[in-house]
C-alpha positions as CSV (number, residue, x, y, z in Angstrom):
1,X,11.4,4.5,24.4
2,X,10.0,0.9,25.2
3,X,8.2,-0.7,22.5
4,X,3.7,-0.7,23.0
5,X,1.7,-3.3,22.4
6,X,-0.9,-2.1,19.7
7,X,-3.3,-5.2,19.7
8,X,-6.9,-3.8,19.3
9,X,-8.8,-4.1,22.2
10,X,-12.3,-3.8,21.7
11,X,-12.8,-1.8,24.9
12,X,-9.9,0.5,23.5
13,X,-12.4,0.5,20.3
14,X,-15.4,1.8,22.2
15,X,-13.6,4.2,24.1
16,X,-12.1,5.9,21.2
17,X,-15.4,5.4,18.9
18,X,-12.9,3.9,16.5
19,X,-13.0,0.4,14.2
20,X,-8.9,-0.8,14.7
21,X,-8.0,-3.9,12.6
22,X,-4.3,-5.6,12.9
23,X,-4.1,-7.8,10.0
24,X,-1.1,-9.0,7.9
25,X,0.8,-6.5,9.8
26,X,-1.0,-3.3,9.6
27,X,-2.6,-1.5,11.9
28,X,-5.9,0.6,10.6
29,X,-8.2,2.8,12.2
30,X,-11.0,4.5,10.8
31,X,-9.1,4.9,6.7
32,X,-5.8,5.4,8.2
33,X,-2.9,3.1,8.6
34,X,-0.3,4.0,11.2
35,X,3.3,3.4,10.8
36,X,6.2,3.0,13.1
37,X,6.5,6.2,13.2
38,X,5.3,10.0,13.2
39,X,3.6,9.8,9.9
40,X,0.2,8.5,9.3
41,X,-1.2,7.3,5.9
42,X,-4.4,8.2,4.7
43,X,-4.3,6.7,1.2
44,X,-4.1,4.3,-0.8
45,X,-5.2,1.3,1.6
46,X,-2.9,-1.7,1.4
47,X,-3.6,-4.1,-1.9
48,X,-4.7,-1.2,-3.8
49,X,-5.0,-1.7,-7.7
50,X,-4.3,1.5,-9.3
51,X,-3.7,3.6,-12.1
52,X,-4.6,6.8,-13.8
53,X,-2.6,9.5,-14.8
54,X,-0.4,9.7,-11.5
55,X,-0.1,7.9,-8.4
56,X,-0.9,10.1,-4.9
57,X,0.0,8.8,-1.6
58,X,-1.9,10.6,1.1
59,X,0.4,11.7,4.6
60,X,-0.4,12.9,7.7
61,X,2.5,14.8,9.2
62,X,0.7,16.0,12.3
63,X,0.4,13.0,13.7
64,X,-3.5,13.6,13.7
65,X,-2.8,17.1,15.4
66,X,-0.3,16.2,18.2
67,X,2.7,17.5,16.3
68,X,3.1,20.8,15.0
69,X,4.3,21.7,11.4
70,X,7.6,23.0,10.0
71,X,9.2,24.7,11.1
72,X,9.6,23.7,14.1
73,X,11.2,25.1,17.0
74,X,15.3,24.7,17.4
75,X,14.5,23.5,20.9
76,X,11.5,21.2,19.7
77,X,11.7,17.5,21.3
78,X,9.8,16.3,18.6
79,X,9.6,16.9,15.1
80,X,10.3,15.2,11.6
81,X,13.5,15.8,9.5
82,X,12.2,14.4,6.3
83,X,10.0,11.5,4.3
84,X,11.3,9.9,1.6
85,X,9.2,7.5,-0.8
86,X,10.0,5.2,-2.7
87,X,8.1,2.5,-5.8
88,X,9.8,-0.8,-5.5
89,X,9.2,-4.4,-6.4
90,X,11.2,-7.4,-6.4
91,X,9.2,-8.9,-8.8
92,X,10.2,-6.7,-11.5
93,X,13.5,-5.4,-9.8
94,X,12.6,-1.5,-10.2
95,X,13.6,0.7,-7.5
96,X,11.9,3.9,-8.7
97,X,12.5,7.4,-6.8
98,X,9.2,8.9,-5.6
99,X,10.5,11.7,-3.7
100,X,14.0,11.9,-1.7
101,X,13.6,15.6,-0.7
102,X,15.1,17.3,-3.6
103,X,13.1,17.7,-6.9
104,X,14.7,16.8,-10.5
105,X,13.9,18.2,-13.9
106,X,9.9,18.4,-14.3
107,X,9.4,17.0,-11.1
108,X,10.1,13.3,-12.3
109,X,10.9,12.8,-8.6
110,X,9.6,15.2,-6.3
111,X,10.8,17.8,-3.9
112,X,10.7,18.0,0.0
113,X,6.8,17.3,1.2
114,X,7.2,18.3,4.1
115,X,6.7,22.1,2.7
116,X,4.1,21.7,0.1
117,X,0.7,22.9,0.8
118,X,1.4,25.2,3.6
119,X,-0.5,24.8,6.5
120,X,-2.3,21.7,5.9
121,X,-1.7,18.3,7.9
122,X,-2.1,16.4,5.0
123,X,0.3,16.3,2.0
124,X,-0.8,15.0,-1.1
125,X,2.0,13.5,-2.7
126,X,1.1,13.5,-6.5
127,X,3.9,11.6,-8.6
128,X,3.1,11.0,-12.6
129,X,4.3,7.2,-13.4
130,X,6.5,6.3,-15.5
131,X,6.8,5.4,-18.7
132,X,7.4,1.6,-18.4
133,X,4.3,1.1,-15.7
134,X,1.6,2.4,-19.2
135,X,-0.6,0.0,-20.0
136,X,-3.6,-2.0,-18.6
137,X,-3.1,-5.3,-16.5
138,X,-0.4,-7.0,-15.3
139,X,1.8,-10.2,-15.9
140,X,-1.6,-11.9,-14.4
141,X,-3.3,-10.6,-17.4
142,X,-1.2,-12.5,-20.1
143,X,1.1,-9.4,-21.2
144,X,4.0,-11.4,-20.1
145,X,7.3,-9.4,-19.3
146,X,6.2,-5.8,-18.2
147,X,7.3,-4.0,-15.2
148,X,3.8,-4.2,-14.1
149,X,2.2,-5.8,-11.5
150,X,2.9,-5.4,-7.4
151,X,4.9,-2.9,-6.0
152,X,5.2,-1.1,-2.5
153,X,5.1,2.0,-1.3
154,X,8.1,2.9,0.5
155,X,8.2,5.3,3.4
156,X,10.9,6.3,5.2
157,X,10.5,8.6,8.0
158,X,13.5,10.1,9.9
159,X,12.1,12.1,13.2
160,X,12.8,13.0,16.2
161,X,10.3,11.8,19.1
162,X,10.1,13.0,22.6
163,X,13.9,13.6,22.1
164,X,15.2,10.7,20.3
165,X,16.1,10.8,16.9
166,X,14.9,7.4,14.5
167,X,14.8,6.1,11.5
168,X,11.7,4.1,9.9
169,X,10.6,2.1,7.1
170,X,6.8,1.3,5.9
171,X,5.9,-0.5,3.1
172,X,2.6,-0.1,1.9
173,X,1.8,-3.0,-1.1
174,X,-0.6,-1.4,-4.1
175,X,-1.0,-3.1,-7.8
176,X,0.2,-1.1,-10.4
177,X,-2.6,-2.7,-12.9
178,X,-5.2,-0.3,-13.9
179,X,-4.8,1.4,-17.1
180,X,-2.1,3.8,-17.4
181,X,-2.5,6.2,-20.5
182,X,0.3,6.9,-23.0
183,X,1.7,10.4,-22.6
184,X,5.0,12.1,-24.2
185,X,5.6,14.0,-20.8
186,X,5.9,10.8,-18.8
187,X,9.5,10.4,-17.3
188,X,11.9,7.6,-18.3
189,X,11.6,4.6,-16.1
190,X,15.4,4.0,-16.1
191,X,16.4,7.7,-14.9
192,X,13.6,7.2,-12.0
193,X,15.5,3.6,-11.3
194,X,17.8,2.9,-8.6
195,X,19.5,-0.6,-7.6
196,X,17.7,-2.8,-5.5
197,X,18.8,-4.1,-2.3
198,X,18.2,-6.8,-0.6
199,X,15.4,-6.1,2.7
200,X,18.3,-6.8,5.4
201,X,20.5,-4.4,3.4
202,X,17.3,-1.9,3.4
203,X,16.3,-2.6,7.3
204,X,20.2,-2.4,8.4
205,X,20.3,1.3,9.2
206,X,16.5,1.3,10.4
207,X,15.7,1.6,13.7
208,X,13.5,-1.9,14.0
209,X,12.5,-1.7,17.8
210,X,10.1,1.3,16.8
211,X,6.8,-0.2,17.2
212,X,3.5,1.4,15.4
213,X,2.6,4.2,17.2
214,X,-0.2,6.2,17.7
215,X,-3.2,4.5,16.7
216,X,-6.6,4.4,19.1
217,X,-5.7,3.3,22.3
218,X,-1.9,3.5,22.0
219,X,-0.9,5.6,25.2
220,X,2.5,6.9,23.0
221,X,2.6,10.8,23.9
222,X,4.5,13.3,21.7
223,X,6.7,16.0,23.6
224,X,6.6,19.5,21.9
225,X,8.0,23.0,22.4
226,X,5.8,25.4,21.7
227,X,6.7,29.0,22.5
228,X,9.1,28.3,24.8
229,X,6.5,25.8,27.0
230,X,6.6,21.9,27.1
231,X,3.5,20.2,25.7
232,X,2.4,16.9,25.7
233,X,-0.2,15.5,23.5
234,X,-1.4,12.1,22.4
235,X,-3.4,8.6,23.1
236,X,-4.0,8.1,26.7
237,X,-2.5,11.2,27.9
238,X,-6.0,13.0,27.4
239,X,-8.4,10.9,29.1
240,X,-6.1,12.3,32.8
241,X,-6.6,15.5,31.5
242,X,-10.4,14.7,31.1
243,X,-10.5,13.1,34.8
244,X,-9.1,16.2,36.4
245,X,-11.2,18.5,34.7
246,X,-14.0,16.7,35.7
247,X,-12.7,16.0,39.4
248,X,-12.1,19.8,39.8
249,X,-15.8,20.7,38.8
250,X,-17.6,18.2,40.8
């Protein structure tokens, strides 16, 4: 598959009715940031301060309605195997597990999301922080060593699209440095911790010539089988659809 060019084009705007912004190497649309990949985020938008209770990361897995969801077909050309996240920071040197598709002992680390919430496109991925992220502020704020402060989001998609099999990594920076309450049930920090590697150890084994896919005005299709039929769906591929129809009622 050769790589697209996603620049935004404001006549590629217009057409689509859609607000695209490239900057510091994202590409957003209308709330959602697309990935080089099947997945599309929905939340939280990059830089994001947070806090709370628990931290939820917002996925399309429809690829805004081109792709179908699990399970999928034996035969299907496109579908995704799994999506695993990750909390990491260099800063502090914590690696935590969000979810790597199999759940541990009071859901510290999640199971596959791919099968929560049946039928919807979206999965709300819902992961209580850990214990060593409470507090309020960050190393900016004067509480000098803490393992808070700026981390990224770690998605790693492995799919198959239009036949080809890949493997993907997005990192999505957020600020781990509004308050985070106390709370006994909060998993430990260190059984949530892996090591960290260094980004060309992380990038070796991704495929890097996938390009972001998908947004308005990327012509990227997505090859299906549904019921035993080819279908292809996505960016430009609509607007022929829309000529003919129009060319066989005039």
């Amino acid at each position: 598959m050769a790589p697209l060019s996603l620049t935004a084009y404001a006549g590629a705007a217009l057409l689509f009715a859609a607000r695209v912004s490239s900057t510091a190497n994202f590409t957003i649309a209308n709330g959602q940031i697309y990935t080089p990949g099947l997945v599309i985020v929905d939340a939280p938008q990059p830089g994001t301060p947070l806090g709370g209770d628990l931290i939820e990361v917002a996925l399309d897995v429809s690829t805004n309605g081109r792709l179908q969801l699990p399970p999928y077909p034996e035969n299907s050309r496109s579908m995704i195997h799994n999506i695993t996240i990750f909390l990491s920071s260099y800063t502090t040197g914590r690696n935590f597990t969000i979810t790597n598709g199999t759940a541990s002992a009071n859901n510290a680390s999640l199971g596959d999301i791919m099968f929560q919430e049946p039928g919807s496109t979206v999965k709300h991925v819902k992961w209580t922080w850990p214990d060593c992220l409470v507090g309020d502020g960050g190393q900016q704020q004067g509480l000098g060593e803490t393992d808070r402060g700026v981390y990224n989001i770690s998605i790693r998609q492995s799919f198959r699209l239009n036949g080809e099999d890949h493997y993907t990594i997005f990192d999505l920076p957020i600020s781990v440095t509004n308050s985070i309450p106390a709370n006994d049930k909060r998993p430990s920090c260190d059984a949530l911790n892996n090591p960290m590697l260094t980004p060309d150890e992380i990038h070796a084994s991704a495929d890097t010539s996938v390009p972001v896919m998908f947004a308005p005005g990327d012509a990227t299709s997505v090859q299906t089988n549904l019921n035993g039929a080819a279908n292809w769906r996505g960016g430009l591929g609509w607007l022929g659809v829309v000529a003919l129809v129009a060319v066989l009622v005039l």
